[in-house]
C-alpha positions in Angstrom: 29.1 -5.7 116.8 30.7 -4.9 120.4 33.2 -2.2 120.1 36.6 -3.2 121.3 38.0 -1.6 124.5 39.9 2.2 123.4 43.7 1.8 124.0 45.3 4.1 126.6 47.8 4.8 124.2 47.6 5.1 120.3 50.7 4.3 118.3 50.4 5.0 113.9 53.4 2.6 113.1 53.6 3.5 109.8 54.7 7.3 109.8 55.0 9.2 107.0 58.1 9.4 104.6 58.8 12.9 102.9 61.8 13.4 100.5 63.9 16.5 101.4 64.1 19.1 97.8 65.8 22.2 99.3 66.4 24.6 101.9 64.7 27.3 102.0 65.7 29.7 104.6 67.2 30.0 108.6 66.6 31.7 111.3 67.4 32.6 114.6 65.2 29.6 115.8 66.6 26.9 113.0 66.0 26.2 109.5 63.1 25.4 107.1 63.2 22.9 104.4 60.9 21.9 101.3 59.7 18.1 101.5 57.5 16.1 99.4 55.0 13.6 100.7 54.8 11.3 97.7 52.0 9.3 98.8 49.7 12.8 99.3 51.6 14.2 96.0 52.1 17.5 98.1 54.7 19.4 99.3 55.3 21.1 102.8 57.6 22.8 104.8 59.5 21.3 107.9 60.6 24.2 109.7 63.4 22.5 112.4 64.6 24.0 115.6 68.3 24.4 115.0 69.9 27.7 117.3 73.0 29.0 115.2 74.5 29.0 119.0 74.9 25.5 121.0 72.6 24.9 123.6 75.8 24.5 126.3 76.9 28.2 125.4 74.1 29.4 126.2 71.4 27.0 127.6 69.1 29.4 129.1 68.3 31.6 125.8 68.5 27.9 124.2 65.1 26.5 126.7 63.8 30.0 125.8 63.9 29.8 122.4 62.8 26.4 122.0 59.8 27.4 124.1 58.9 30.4 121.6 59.6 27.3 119.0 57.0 25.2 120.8 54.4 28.1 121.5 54.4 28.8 117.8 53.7 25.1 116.9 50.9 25.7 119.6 49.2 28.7 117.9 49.3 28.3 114.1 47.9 24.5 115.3 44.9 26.4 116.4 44.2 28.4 113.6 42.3 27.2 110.6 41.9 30.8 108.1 42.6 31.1 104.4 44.3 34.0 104.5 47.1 32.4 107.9 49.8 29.7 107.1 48.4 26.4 108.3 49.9 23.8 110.9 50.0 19.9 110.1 52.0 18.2 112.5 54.8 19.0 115.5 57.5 16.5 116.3 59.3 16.6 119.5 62.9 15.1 119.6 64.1 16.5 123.2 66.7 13.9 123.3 68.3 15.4 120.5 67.6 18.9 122.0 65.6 19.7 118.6 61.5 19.7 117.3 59.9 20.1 113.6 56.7 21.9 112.2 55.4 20.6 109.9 53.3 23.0 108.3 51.8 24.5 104.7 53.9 25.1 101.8 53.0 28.5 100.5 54.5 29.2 96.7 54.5 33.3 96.0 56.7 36.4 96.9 55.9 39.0 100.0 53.8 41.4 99.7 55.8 44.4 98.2 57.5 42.1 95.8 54.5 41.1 94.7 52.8 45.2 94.6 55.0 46.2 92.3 53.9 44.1 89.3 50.2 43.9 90.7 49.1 47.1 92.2 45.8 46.6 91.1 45.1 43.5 93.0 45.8 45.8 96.7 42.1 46.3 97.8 41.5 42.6 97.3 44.7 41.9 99.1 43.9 44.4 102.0 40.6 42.9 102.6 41.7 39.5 103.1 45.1 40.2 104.9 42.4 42.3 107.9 40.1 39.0 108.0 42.8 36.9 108.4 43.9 39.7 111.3 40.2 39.6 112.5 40.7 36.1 112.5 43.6 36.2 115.3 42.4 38.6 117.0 39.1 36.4 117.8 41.4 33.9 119.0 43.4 36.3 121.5 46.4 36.0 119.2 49.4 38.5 118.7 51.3 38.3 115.7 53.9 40.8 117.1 56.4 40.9 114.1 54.4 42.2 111.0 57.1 43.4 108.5 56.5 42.4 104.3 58.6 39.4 104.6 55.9 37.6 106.7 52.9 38.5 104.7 53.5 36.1 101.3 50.7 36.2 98.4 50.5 32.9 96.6 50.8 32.7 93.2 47.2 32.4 92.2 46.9 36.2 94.2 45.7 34.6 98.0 47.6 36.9 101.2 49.4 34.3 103.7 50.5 35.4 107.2 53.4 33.5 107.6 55.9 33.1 110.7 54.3 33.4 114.3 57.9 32.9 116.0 57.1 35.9 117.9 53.4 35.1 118.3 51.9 35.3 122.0 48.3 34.3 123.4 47.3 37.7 124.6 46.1 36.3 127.7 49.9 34.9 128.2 51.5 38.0 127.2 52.4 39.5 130.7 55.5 40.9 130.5 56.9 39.9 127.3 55.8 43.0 125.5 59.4 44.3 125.4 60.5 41.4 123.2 58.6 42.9 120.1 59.2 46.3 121.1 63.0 45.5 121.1 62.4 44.5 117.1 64.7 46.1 114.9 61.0 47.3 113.1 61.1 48.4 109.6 59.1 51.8 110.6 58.8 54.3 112.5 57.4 52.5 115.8 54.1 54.1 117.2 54.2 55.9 120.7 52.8 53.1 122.9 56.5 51.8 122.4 58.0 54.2 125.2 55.5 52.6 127.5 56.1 49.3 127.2 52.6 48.8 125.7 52.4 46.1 122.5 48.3 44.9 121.8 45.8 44.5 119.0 46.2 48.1 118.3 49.7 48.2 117.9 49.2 45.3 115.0 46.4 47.5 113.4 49.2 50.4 113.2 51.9 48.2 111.4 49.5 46.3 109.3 48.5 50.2 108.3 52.1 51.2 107.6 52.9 48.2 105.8 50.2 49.0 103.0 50.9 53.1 103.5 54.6 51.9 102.5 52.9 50.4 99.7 50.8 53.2 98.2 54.0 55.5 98.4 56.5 53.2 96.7 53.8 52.6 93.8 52.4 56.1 93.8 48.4 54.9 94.3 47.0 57.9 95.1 43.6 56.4 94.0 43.9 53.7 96.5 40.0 52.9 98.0 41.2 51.9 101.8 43.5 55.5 101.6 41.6 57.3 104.3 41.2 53.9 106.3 45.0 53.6 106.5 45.5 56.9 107.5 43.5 55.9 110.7 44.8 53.0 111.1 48.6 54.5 111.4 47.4 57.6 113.6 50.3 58.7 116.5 47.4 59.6 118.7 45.6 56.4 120.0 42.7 57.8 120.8 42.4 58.4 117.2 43.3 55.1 115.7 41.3 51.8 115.0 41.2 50.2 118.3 40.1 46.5 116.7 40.6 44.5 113.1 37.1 44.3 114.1 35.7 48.0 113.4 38.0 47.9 110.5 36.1 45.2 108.5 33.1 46.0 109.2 34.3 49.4 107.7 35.0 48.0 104.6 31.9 45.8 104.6 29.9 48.9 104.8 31.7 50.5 101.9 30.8 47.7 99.7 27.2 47.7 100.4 27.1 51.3 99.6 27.6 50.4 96.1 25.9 47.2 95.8 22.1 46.6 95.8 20.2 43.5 94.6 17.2 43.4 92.6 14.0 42.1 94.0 14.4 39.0 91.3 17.7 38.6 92.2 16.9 38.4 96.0 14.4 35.5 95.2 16.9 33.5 92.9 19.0 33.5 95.9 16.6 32.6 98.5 15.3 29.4 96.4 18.6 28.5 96.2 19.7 28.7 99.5 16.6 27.1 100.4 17.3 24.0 98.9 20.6 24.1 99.4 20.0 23.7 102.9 17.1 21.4 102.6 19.9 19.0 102.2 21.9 18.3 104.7 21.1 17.0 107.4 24.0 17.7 109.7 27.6 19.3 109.1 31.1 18.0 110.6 32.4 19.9 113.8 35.2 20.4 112.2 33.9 21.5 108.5 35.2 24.4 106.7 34.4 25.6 103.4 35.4 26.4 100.0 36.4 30.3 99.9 37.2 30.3 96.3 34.2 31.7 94.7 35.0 30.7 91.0 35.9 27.0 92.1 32.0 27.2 93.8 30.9 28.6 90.5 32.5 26.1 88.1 31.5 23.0 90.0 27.7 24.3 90.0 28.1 24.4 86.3 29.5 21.3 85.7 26.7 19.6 88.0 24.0 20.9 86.1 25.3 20.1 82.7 25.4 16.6 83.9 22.0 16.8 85.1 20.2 19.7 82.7 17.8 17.2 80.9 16.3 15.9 84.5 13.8 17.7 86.2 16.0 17.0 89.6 19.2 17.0 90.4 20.1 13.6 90.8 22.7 13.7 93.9 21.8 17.0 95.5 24.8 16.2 97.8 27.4 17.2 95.3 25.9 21.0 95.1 26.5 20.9 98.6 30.3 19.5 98.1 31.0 22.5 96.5 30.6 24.7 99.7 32.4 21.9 102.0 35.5 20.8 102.6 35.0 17.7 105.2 31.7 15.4 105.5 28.1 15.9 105.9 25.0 13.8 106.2 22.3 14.7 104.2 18.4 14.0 103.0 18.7 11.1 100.6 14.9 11.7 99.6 14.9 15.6 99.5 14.6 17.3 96.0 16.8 19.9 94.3 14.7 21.6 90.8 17.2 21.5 88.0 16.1 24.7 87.4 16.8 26.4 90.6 20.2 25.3 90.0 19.8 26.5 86.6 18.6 30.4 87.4 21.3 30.8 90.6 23.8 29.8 87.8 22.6 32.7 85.5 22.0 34.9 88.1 26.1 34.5 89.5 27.3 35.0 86.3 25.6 38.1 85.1 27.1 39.9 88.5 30.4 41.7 89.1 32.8 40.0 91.4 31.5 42.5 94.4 27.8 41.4 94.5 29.1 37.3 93.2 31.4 37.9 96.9 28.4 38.8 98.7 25.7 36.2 97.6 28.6 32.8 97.7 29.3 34.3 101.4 26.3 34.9 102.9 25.3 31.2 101.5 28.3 29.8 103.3 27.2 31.8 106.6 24.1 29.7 106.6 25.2 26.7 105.8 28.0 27.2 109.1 24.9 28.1 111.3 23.4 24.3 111.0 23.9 21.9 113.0 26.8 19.8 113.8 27.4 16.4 114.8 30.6 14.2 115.2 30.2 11.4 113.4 29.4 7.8 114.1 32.3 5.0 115.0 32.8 3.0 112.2 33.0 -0.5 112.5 37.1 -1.5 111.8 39.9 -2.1 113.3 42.4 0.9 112.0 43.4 2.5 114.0 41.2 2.6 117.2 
């Protein structure tokens, strides 16, 4: 069937409805409310641009901050980590000299609120908070206003950076450095302050006093990352952790330290993965993955008690579902033994979380090294 002619300009007419449940906050830039889209069953936040001045007392600080309004939207849009607030949608009403995010609902408490009845959870907390930190600093993005209130942990324990209002492409950064170094900053400021300087090193200094504010309050003297903070929040540059970068690969090397694998356990792994990725065929360009290793875990032992009287898994797909989050095309007619499933399954659950971590991410790592494809047009008429 001939495809018909792509519009010059597509129009959804049927936007979304959301019912409003509370506010939850304001700022210098607006307001953010709670909504509920009833036909997802989800809730998210609509964060408004709404100056507590009008716009005719002081219309130049009005375009500016509306700007830093629509930069932010810009960023988090970009960004696509487990551990950093997610962006949906951005609505532009100019006319009405306002906008809305749309973005990610995230239910929990900051970080020190949340430290003081879980102090045992930290390391796990610290990891993830510095990948999500690796994770902007890949993408050439400043966070330039890390205090406790914008780091949140959800309630199931998962870190959230939260607020990019002050957030700045590094390559767009110029001379804006004094509008983060003109905070009013929880801590002492480092040095680089008094020369205008504000940069991925800076970041690393503040994420390392917000956790050395943490050991003190809750006396952890035992904390693992102790010495690793204590470089991270050295006066002397020169001394400090120059990228999140060094820093994880820090901690990665820690953990291997401990953790070894047995030669069995190395080939109960390898068959897996093998098969795994005998599968698919090719992955979504915009695929991400599951990063919850006990959801992985659970829906690899629900497949195989559906399937542990066959001698193959009957839709090999659905082990593969359990990695992904978007679509995939895979091998209809290539096999996956019931028993490899069965061994990998035995194997995961006879390991501590550490080693568990380990094996689930180094399977995802292969799986994101295959190819990728967009995928083909389907024949219909919504909505182009």
């Amino acid at each position: 069937m001939e495809s018909k002619r792509l519009p010059k300009t597509i129009e959804f007419n049927r936007p979304a409805k959301y019912k409003a449940l509370r506010r939850l906050g304001a700022g210098a830039c607006g307001e953010t409310v709670l909504i509920h889209d009833e036909n997802m069953d989800c809730h998210f936040v609509a964060k408004k641009y709404s100056p507590i001045f009008l716009k005719d007392e002081s219309p130049q600080e009005f375009t500016e901050l509306l700007e830093r309004f629509n930069e932010e939207a810009r960023i988090l849009f970009r960004l696509n980590h487990p551990n950093i607030v997610r962006v949906y949608s951005y609505y532009d009403y100019k006319e009405s000299f306002t906008a809305y995010i749309l973005m990610e609902f995230i239910d929990g408490e900051n970080i020190i609120e949340f430290s003081r009845t879980r102090p045992d959870l930290l390391g796990g907390l610290f990891e993830k908070i510095i990948d999500g930190f690796c994770h902007l600093e890949i993408k050439n993005i400043l966070h330039r206003d890390i205090r406790p209130q914008n780091i949140i942990i959800e309630r199931g324990g998962n870190p959230k950076i939260i607020d990019f209002g002050f957030g700045k492409n590094i390559d767009n950064l110029s001379n804006n450095a004094e509008k983060s170094i003109s905070l009013n900053w929880w801590c002492d400021v480092p040095p680089e302050f008094s020369d205008s300087i504000y940069d991925f090193q800076t970041e690393i200094y503040f994420v390392g006093k917000l956790f050395e504010k943490i050991i003190i309050e809750e006396n952890l003297s035992d904390f693992k990352y102790k010495k690793m903070i204590k470089t991270m929040t050295e006066q002397d540059r020169s001394k400090r952790y120059s990228k999140f970068s060094d820093i994880k690969n820090d901690i990665t090397t820690g953990q291997f330290e401990d953790l070894s694998f047995s030669e069995s356990e190395k080939l109960v792994y390898r068959r897996f993965s093998s098969e795994l990725c005998a599968v698919v065929s090719t992955l979504d360009p915009s695929e991400t993955f599951e990063r919850d290793h006990n959801a992985i875990l659970q829906g690899l032992i629900s497949i195989y008690r559906q399937s542990m009287l066959e001698i193959y898994i009957p839709n090999p797909n659905k082990i593969v579902s359990q990695f992904t989050k978007s679509s995939f095309r895979y091998w209809k007619n290539n096999q996956f033994k019931t028993k490899t499933l069965h061994d990998f399954i035995e194997v995961i659950k006879s390991m501590p979380p550490g080693k568990q971590s380990i094996i689930l991410d180094n399977l995802i790592t292969k799986l994101d090294s295959m190819e990728r494809t967009k995928p083909s047009n389907l024949d219909d008429d919504i909505p182009f």
